[in-house]
C-alpha positions in Angstrom: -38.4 16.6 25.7 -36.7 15.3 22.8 -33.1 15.1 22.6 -31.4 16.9 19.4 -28.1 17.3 18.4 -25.5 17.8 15.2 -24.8 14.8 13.5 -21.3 13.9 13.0 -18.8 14.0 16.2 -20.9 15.1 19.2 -19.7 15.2 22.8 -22.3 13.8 24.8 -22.2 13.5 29.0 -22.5 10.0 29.8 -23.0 8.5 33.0 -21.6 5.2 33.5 -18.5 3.8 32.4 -18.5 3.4 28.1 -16.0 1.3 25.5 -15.1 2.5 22.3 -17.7 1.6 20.1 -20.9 0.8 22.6 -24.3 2.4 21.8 -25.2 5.4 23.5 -28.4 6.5 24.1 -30.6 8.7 25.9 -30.8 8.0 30.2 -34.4 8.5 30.8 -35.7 11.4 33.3 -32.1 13.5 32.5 -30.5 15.5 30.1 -27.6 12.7 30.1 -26.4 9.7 28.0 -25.8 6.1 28.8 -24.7 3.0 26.8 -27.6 1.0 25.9 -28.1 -2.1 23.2 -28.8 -2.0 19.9 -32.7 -2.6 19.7 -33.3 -2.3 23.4 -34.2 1.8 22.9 -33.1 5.0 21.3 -29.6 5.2 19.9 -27.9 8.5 19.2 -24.6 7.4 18.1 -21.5 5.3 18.7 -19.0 6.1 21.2 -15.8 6.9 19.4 -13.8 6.6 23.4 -13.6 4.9 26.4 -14.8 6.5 30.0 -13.6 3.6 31.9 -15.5 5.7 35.2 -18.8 5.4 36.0 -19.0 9.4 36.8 -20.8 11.5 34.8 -18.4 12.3 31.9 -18.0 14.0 28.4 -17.3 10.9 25.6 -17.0 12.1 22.1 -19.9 10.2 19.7 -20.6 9.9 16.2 -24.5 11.3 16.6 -26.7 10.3 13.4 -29.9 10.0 12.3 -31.5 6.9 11.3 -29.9 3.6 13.3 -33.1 3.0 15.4 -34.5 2.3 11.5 -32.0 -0.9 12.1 -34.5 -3.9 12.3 -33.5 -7.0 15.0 -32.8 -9.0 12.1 -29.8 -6.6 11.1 -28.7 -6.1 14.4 -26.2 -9.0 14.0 -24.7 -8.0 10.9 -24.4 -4.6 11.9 -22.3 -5.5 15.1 -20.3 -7.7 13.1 -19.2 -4.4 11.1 -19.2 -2.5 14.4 -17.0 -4.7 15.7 -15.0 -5.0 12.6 -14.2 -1.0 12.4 -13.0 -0.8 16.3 -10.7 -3.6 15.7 -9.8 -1.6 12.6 -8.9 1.5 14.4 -7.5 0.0 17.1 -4.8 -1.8 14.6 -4.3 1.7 13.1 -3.8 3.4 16.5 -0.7 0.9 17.4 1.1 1.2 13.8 0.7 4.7 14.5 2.8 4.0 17.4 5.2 1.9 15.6 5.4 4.5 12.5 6.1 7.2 15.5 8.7 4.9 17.3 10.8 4.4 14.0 10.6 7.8 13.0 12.6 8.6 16.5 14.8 5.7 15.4 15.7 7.3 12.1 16.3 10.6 14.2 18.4 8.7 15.8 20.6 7.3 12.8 20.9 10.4 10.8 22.3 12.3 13.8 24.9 9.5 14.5 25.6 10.0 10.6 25.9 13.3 10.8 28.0 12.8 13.6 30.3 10.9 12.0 30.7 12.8 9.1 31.8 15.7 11.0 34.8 14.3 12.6 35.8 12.9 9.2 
């Protein structure tokens, strides 16, 4: 059969362990995904998580139509920009965790304020 799906986020059961931002594709002879190369057979989408197991498990991918169109000669540029948007997101997940940190901090600082101007 022929696998079908939404496009957009789609969680997919892969088997094998997967990176944020590997190929995912169809395992052959099972209703299942697995991480393949770009060019090397059907793609369904991007992982958008890791599964660092090799058990089957659920990894949420960014299913869309059209990326099997993307000739050998591409294939480079488009893991250059691949590459380039998980680094990207990765970056914005830890200033996310800095923003986070410092907004404790300021927690922090207006109590002692408010501390302080209570006993004044």
């Amino acid at each position: 059969g022929h696998w079908c799906c939404f496009l957009g986020q789609v969680p997919v059961t892969v088997v094998g362990s997967v990176k944020c931002g590997d190929h995912v594709g169809p395992r052959p002879g099972s209703d299942m995904g697995r991480v393949t190369a770009l060019g090397a057979g059907p793609v369904i989408g991007i992982a958008l998580s890791d599964k660092p197991e090799v058990a089957a498990g659920v990894v949420k991918v960014l299913a869309f139509a059209g990326l099997n169109a993307v000739s050998h000669a591409d294939t480079a540029q488009y893991q250059t920009l691949l590459d380039s948007a998980v680094s990207l997101e990765r970056k914005v997940e830890v200033l996310d965790g800095k923003v986070s940190k410092m907004g404790v901090q300021l927690d922090d600082v207006q109590d002692a304020v408010l501390g302080t101007e209570l006993r004044v």
